[in-house]
mmCIF file as Biopython writes it, N, C-alpha, C and O atoms, coordinates in Angstrom:
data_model
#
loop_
_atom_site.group_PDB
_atom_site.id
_atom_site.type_symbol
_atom_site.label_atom_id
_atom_site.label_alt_id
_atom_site.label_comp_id
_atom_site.label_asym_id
_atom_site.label_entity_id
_atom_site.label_seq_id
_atom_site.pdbx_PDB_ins_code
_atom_site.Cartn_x
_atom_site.Cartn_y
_atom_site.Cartn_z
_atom_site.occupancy
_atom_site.B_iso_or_equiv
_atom_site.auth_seq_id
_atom_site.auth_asym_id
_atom_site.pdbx_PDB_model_num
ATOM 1   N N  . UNK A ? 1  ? 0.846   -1.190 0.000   1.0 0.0 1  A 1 
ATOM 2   C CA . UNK A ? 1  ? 0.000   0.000  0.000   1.0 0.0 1  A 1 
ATOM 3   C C  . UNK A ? 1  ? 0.889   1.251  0.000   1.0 0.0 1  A 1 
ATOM 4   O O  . UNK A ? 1  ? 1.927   1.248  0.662   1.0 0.0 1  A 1 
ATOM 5   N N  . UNK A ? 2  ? 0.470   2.459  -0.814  1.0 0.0 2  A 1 
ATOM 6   C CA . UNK A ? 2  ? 1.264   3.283  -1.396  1.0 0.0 2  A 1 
ATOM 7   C C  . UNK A ? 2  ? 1.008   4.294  0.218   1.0 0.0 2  A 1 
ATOM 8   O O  . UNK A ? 2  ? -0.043  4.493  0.828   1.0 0.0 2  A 1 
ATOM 9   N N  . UNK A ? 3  ? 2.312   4.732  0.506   1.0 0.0 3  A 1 
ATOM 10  C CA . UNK A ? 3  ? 2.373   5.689  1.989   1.0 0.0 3  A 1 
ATOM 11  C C  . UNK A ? 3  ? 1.514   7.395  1.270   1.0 0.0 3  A 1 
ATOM 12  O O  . UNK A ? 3  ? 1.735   7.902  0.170   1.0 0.0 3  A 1 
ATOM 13  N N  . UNK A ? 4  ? 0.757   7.795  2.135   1.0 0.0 4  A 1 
ATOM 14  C CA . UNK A ? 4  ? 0.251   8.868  2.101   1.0 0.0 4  A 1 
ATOM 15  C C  . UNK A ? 4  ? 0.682   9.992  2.099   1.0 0.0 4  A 1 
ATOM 16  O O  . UNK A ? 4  ? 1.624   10.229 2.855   1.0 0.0 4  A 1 
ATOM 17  N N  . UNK A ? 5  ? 0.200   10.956 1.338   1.0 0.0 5  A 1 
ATOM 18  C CA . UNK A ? 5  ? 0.773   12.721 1.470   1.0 0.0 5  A 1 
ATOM 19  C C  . UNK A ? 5  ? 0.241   13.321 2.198   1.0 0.0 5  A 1 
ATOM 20  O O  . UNK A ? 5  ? -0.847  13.041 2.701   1.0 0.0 5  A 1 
ATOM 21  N N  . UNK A ? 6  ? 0.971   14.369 2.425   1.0 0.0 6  A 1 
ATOM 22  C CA . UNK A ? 6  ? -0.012  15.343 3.184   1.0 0.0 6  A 1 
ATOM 23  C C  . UNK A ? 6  ? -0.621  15.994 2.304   1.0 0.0 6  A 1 
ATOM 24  O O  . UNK A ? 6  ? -0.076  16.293 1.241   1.0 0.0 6  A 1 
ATOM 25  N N  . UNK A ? 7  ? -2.038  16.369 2.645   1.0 0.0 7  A 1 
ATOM 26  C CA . UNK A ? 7  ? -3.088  17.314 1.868   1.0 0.0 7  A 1 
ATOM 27  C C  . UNK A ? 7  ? -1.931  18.658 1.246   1.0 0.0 7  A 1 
ATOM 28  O O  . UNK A ? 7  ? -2.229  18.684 0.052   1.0 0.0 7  A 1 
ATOM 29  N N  . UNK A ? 8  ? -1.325  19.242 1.360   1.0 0.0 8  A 1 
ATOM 30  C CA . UNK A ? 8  ? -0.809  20.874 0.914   1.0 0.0 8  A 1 
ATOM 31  C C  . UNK A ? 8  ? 0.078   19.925 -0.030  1.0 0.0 8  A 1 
ATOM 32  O O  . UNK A ? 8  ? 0.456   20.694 -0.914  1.0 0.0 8  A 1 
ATOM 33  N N  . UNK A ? 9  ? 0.537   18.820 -0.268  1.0 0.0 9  A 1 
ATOM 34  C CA . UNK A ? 9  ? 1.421   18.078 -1.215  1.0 0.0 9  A 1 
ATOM 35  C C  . UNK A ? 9  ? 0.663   17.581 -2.987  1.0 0.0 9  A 1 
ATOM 36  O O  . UNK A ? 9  ? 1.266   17.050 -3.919  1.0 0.0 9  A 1 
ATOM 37  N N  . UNK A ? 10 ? -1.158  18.104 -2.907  1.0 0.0 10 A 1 
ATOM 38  C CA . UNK A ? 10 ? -1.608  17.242 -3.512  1.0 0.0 10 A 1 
ATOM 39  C C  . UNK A ? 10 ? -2.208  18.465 -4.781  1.0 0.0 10 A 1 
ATOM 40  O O  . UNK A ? 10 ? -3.003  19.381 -4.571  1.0 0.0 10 A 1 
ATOM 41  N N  . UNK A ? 11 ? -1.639  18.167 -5.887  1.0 0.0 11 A 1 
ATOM 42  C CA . UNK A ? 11 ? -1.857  19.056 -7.124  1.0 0.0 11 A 1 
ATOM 43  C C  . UNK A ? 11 ? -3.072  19.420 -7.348  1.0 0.0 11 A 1 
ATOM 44  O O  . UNK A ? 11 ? -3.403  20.577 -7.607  1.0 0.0 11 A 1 
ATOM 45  N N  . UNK A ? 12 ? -4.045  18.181 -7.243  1.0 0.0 12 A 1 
ATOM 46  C CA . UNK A ? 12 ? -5.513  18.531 -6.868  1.0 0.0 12 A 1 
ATOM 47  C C  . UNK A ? 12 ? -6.063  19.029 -6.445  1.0 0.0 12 A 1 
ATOM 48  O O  . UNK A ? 12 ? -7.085  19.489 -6.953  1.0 0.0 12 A 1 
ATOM 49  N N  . UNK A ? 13 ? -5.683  19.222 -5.245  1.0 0.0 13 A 1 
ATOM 50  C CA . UNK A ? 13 ? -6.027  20.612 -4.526  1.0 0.0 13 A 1 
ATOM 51  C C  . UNK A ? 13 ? -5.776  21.383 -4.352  1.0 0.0 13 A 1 
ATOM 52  O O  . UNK A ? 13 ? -6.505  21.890 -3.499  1.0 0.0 13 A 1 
ATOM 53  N N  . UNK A ? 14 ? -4.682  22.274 -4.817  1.0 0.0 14 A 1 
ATOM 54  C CA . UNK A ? 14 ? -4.533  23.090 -5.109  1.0 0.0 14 A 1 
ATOM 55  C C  . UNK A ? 14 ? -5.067  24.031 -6.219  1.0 0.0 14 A 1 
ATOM 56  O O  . UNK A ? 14 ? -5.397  25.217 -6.234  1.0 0.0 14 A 1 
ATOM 57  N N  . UNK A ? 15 ? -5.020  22.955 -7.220  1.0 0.0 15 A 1 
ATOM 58  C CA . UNK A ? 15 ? -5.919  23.539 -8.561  1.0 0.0 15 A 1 
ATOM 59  C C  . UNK A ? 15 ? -7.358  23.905 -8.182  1.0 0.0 15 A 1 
ATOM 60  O O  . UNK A ? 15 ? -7.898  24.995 -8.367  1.0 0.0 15 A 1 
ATOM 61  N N  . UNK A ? 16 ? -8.010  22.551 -7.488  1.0 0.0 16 A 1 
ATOM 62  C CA . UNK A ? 16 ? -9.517  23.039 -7.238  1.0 0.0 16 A 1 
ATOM 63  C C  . UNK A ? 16 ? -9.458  23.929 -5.866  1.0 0.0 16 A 1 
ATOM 64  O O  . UNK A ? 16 ? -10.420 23.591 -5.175  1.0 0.0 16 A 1 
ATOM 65  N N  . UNK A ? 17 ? -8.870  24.697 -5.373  1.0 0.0 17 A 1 
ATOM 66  C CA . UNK A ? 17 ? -8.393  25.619 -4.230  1.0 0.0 17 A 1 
ATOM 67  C C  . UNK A ? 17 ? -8.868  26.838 -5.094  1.0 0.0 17 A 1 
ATOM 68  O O  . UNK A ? 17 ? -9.919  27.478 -5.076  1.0 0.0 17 A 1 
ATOM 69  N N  . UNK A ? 18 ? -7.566  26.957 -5.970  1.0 0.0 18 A 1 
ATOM 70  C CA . UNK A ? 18 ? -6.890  28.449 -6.600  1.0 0.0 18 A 1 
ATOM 71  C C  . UNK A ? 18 ? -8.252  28.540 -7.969  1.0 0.0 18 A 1 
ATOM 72  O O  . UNK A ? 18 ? -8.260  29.627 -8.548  1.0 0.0 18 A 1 
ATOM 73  N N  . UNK A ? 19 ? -9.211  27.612 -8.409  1.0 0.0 19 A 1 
ATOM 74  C CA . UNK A ? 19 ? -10.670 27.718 -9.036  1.0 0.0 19 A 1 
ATOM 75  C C  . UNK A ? 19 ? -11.375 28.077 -8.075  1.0 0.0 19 A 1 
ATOM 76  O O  . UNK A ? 19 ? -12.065 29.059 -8.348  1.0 0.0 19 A 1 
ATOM 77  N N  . UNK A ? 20 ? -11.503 27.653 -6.962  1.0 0.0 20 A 1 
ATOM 78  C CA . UNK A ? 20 ? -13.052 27.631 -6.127  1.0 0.0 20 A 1 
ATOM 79  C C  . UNK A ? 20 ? -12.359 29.414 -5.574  1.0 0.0 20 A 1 
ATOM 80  O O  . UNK A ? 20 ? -13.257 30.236 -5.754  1.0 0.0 20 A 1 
ATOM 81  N N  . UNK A ? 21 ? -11.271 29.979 -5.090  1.0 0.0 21 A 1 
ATOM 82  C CA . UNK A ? 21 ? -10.921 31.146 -4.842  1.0 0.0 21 A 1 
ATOM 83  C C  . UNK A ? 21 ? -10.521 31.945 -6.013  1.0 0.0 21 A 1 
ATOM 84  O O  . UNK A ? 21 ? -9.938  33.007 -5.797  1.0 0.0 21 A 1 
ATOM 85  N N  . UNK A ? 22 ? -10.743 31.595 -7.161  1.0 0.0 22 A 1 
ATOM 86  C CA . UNK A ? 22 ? -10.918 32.630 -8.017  1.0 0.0 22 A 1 
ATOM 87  C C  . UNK A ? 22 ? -12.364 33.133 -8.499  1.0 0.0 22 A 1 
ATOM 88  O O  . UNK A ? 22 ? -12.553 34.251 -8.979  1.0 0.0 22 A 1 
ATOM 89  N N  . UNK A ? 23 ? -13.340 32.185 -8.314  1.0 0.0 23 A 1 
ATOM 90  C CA . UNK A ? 23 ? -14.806 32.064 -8.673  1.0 0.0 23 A 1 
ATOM 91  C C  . UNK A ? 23 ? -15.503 32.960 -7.153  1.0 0.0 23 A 1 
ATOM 92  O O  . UNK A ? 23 ? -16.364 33.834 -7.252  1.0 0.0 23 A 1 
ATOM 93  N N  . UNK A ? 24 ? -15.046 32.609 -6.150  1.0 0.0 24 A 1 
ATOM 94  C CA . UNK A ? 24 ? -15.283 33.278 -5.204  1.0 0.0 24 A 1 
ATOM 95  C C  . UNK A ? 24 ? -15.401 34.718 -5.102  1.0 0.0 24 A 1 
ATOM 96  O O  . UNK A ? 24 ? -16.331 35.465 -4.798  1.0 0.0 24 A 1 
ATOM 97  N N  . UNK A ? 25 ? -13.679 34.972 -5.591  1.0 0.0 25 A 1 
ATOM 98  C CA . UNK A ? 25 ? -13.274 36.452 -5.770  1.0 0.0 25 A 1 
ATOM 99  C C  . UNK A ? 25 ? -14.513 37.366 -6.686  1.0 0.0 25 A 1 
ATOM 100 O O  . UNK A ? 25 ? -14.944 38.480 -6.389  1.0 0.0 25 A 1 
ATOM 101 N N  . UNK A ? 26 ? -14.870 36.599 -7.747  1.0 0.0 26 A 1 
ATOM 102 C CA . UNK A ? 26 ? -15.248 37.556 -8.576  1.0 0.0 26 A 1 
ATOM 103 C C  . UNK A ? 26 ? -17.057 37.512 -8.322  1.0 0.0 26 A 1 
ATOM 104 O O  . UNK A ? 26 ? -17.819 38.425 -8.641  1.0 0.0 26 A 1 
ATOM 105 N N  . UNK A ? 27 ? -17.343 36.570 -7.854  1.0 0.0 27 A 1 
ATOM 106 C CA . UNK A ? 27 ? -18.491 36.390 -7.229  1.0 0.0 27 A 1 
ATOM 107 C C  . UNK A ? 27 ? -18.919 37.524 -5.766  1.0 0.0 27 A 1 
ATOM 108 O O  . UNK A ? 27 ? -19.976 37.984 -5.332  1.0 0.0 27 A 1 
ATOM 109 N N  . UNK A ? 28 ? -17.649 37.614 -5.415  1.0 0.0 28 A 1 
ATOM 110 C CA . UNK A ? 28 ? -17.996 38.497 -4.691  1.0 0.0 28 A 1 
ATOM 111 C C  . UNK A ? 28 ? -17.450 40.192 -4.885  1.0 0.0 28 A 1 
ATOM 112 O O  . UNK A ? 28 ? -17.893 41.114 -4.200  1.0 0.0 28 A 1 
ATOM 113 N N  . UNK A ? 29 ? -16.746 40.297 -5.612  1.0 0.0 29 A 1 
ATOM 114 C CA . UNK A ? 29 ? -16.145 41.351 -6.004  1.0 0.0 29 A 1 
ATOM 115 C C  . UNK A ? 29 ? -16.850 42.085 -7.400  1.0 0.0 29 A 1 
ATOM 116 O O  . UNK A ? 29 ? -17.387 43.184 -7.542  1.0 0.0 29 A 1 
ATOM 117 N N  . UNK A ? 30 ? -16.681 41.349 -8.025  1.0 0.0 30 A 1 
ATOM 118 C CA . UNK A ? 30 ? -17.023 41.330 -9.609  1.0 0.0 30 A 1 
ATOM 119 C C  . UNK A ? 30 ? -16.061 41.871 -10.078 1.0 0.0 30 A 1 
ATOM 120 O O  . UNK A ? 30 ? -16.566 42.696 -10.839 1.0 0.0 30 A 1 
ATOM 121 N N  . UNK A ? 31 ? -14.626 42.009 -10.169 1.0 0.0 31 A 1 
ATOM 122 C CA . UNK A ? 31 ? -13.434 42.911 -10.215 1.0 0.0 31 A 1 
ATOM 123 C C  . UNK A ? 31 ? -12.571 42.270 -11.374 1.0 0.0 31 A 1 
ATOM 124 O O  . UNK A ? 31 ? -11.826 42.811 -12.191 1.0 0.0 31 A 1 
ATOM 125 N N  . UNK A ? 32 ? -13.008 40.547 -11.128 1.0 0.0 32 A 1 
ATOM 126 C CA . UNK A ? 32 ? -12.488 40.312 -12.601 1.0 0.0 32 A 1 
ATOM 127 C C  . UNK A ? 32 ? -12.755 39.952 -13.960 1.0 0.0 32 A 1 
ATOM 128 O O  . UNK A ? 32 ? -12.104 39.445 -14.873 1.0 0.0 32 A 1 
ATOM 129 N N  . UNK A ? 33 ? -14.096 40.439 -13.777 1.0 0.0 33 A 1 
ATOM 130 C CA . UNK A ? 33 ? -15.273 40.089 -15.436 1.0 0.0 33 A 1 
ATOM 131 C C  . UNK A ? 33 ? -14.497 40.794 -16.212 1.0 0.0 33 A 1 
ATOM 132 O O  . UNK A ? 33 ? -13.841 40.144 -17.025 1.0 0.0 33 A 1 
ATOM 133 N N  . UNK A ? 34 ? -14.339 42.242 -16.205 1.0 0.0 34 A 1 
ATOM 134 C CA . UNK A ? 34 ? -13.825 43.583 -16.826 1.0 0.0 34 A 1 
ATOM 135 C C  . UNK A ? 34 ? -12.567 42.746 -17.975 1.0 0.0 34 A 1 
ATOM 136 O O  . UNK A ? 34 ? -12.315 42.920 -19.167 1.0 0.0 34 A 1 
ATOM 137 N N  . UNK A ? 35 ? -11.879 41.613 -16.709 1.0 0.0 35 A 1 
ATOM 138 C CA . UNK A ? 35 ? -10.873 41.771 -17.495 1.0 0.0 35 A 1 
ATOM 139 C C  . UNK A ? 35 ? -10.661 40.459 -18.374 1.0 0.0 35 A 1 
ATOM 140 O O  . UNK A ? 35 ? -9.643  40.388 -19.063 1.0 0.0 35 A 1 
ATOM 141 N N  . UNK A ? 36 ? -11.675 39.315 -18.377 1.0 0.0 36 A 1 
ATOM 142 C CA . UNK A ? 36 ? -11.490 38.195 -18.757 1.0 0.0 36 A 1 
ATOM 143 C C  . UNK A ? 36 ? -12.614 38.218 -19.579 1.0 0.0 36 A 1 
ATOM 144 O O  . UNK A ? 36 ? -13.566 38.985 -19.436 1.0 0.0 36 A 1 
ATOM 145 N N  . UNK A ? 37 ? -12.408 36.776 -21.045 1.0 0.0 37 A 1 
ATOM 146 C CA . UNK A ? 37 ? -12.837 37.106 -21.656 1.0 0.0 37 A 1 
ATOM 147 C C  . UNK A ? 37 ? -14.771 36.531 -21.488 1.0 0.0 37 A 1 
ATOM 148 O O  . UNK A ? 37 ? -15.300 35.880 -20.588 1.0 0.0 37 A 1 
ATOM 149 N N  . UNK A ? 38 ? -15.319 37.068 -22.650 1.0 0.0 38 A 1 
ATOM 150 C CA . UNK A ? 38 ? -16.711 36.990 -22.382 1.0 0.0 38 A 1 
ATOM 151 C C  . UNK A ? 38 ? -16.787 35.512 -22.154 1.0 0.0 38 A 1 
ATOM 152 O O  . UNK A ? 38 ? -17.329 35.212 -21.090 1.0 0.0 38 A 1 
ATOM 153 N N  . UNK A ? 39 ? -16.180 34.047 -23.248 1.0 0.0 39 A 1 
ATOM 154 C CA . UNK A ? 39 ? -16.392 33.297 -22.518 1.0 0.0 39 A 1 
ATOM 155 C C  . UNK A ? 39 ? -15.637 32.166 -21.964 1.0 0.0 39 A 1 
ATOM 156 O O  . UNK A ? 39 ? -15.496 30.997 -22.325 1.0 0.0 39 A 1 
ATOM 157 N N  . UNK A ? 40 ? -14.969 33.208 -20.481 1.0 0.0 40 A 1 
ATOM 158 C CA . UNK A ? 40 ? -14.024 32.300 -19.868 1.0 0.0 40 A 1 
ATOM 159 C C  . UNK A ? 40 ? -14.740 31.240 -19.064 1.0 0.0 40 A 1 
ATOM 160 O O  . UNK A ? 40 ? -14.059 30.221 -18.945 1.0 0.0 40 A 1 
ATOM 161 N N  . UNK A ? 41 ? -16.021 31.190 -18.429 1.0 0.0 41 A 1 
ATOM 162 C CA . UNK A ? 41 ? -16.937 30.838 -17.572 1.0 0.0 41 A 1 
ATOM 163 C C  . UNK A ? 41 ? -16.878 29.723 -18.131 1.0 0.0 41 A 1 
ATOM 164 O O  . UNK A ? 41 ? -16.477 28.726 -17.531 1.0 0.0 41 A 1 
ATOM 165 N N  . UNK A ? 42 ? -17.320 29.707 -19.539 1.0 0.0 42 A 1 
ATOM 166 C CA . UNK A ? 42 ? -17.107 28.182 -19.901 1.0 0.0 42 A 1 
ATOM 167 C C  . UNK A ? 42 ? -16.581 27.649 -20.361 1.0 0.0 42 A 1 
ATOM 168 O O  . UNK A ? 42 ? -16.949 26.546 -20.764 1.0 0.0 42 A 1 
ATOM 169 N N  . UNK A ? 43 ? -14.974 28.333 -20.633 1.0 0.0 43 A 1 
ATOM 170 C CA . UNK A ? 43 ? -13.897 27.455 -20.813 1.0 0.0 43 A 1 
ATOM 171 C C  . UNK A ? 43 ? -13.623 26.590 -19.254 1.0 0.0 43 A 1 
ATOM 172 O O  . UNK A ? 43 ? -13.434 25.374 -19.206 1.0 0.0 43 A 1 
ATOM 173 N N  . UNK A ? 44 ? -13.652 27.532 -17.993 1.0 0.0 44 A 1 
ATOM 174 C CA . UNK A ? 44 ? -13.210 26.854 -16.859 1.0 0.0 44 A 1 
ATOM 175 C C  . UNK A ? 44 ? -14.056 25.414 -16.911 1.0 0.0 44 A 1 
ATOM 176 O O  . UNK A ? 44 ? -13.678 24.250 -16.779 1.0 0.0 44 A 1 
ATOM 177 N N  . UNK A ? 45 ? -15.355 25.999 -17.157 1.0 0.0 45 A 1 
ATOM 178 C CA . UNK A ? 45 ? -16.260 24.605 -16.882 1.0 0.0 45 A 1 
ATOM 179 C C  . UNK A ? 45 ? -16.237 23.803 -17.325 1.0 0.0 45 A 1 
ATOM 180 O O  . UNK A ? 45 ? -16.770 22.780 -16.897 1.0 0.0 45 A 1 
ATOM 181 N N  . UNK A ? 46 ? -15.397 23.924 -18.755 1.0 0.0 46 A 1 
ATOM 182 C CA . UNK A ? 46 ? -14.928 22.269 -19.276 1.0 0.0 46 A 1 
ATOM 183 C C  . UNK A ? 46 ? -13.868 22.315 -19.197 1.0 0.0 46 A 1 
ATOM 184 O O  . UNK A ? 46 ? -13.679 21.416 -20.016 1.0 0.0 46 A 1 
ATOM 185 N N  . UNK A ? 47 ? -12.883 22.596 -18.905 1.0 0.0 47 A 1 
ATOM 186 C CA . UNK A ? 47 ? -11.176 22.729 -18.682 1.0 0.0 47 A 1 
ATOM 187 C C  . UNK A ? 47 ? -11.121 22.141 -17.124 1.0 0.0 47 A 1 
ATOM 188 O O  . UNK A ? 47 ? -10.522 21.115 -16.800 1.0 0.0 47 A 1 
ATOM 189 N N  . UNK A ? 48 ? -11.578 22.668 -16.580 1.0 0.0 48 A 1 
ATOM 190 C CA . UNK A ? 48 ? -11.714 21.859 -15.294 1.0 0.0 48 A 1 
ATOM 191 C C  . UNK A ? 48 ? -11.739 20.569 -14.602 1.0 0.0 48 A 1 
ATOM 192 O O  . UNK A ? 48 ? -10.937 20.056 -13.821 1.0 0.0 48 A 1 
ATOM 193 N N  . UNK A ? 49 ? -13.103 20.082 -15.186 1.0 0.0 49 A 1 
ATOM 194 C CA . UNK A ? 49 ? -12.807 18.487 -14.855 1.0 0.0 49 A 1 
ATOM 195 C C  . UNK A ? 49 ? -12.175 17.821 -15.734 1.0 0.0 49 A 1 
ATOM 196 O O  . UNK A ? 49 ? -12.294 16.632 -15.437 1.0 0.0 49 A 1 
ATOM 197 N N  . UNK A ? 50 ? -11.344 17.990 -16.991 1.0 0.0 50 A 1 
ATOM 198 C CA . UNK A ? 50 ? -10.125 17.773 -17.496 1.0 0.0 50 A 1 
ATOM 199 C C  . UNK A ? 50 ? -9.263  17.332 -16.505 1.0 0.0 50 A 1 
ATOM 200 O O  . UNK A ? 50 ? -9.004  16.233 -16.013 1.0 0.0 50 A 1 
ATOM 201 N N  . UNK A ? 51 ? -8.816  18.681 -16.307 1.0 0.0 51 A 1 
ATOM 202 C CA . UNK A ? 51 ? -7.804  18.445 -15.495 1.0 0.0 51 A 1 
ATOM 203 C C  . UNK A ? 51 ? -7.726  18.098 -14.012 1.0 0.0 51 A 1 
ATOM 204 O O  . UNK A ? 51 ? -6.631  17.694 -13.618 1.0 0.0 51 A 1 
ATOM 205 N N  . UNK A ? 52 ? -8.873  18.208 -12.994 1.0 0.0 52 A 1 
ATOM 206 C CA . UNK A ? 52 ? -9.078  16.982 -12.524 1.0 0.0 52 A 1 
ATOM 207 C C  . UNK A ? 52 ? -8.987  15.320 -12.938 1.0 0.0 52 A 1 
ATOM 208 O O  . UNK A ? 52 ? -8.630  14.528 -12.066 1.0 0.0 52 A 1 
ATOM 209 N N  . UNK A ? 53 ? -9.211  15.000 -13.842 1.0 0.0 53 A 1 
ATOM 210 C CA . UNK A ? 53 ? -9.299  13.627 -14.306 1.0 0.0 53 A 1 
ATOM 211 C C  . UNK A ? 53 ? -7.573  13.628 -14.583 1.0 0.0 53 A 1 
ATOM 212 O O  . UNK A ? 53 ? -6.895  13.003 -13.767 1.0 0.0 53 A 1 
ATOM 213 N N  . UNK A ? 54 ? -7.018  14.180 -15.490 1.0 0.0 54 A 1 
ATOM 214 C CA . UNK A ? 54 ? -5.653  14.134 -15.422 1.0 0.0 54 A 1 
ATOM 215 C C  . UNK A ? 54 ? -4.617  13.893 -14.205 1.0 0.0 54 A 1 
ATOM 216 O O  . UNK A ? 54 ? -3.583  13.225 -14.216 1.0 0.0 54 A 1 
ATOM 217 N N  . UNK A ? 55 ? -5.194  14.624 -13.169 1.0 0.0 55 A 1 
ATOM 218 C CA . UNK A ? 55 ? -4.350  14.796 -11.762 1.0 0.0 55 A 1 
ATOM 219 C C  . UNK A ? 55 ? -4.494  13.767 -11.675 1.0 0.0 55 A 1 
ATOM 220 O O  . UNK A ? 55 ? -3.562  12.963 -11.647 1.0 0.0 55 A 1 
ATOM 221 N N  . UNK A ? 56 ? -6.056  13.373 -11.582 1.0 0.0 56 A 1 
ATOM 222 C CA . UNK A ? 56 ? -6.209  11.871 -10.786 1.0 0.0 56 A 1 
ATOM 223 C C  . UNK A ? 56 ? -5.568  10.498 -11.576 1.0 0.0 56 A 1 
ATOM 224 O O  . UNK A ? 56 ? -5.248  9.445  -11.026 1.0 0.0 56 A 1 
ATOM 225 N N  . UNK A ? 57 ? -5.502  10.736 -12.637 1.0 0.0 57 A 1 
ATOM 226 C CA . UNK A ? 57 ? -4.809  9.235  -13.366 1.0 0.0 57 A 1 
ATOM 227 C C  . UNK A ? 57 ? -3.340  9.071  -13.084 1.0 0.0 57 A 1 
ATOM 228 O O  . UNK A ? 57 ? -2.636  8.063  -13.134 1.0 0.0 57 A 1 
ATOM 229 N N  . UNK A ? 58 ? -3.038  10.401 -12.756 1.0 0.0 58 A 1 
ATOM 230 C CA . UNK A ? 58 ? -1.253  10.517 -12.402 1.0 0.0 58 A 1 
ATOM 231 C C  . UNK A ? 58 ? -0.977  10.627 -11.548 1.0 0.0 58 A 1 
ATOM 232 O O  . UNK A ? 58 ? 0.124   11.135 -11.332 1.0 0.0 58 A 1 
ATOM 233 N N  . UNK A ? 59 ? -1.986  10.128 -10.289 1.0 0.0 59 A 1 
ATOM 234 C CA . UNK A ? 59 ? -1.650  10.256 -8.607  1.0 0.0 59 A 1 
ATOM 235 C C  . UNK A ? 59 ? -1.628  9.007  -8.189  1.0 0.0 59 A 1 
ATOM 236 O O  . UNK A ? 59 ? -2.394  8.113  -8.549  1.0 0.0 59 A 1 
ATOM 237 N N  . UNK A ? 60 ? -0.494  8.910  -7.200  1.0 0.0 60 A 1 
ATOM 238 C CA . UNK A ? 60 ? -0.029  7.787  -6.988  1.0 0.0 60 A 1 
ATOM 239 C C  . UNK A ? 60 ? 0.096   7.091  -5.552  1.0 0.0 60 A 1 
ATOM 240 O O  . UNK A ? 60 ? 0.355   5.968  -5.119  1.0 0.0 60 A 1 
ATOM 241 N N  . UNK A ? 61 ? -0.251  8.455  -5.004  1.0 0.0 61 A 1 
ATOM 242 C CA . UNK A ? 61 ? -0.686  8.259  -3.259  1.0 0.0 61 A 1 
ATOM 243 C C  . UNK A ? 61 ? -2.193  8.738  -3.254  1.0 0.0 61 A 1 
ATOM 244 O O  . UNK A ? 61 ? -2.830  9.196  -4.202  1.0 0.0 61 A 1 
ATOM 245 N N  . UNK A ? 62 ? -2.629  8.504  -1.871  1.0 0.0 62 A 1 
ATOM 246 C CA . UNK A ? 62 ? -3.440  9.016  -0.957  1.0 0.0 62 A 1 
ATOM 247 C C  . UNK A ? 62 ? -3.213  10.222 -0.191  1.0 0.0 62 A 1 
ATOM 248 O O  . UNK A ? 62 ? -2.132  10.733 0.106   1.0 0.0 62 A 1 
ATOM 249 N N  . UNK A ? 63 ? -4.340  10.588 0.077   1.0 0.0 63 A 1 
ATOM 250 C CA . UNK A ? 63 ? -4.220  12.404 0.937   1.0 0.0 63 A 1 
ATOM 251 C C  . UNK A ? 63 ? -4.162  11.808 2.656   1.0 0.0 63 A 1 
ATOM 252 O O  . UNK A ? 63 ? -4.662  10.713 2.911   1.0 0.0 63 A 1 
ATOM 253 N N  . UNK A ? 64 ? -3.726  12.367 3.390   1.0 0.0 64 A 1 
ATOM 254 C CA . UNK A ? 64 ? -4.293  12.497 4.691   1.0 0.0 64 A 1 
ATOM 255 C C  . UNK A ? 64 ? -3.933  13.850 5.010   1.0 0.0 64 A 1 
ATOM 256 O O  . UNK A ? 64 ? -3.190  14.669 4.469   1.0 0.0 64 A 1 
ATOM 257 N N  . UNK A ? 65 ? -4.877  13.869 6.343   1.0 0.0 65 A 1 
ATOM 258 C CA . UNK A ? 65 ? -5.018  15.316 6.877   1.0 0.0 65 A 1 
ATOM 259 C C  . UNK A ? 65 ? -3.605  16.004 7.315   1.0 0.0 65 A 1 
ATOM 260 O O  . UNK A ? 65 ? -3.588  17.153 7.755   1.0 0.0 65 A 1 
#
């Protein structure tokens, strides 16, 4: 059985971190529509679980807390 990482070690989360706090930001700000394009919204939304699925085929441990 493959030894575990620590959570701040795991690419995955970071990516879905630095998405869920960029969606946040502008959700609550609205500061970065101005500057992105009309349709970035749904590039993220299919670019996204892309690259989730990618992380995950190339991960080779487990998370722990």
């Amino acid at each position: 059985m493959a030894e575990c990482k620590h959570w701040r070690h795991s690419r995955t989360l970071w990516v879905n971190a630095g998405a869920a706090g960029l969606m946040a930001l502008e959700a609550g700000t609205g500061l970065l529509q101005p500057h992105l394009p009309v349709n970035f919204y749904t590039a993220v939304a299919v670019t996204l679980p892309i690259v989730n699925a990618m992380l995950r085929v190339i991960t080779t441990q487990g998370v722990r807390a």
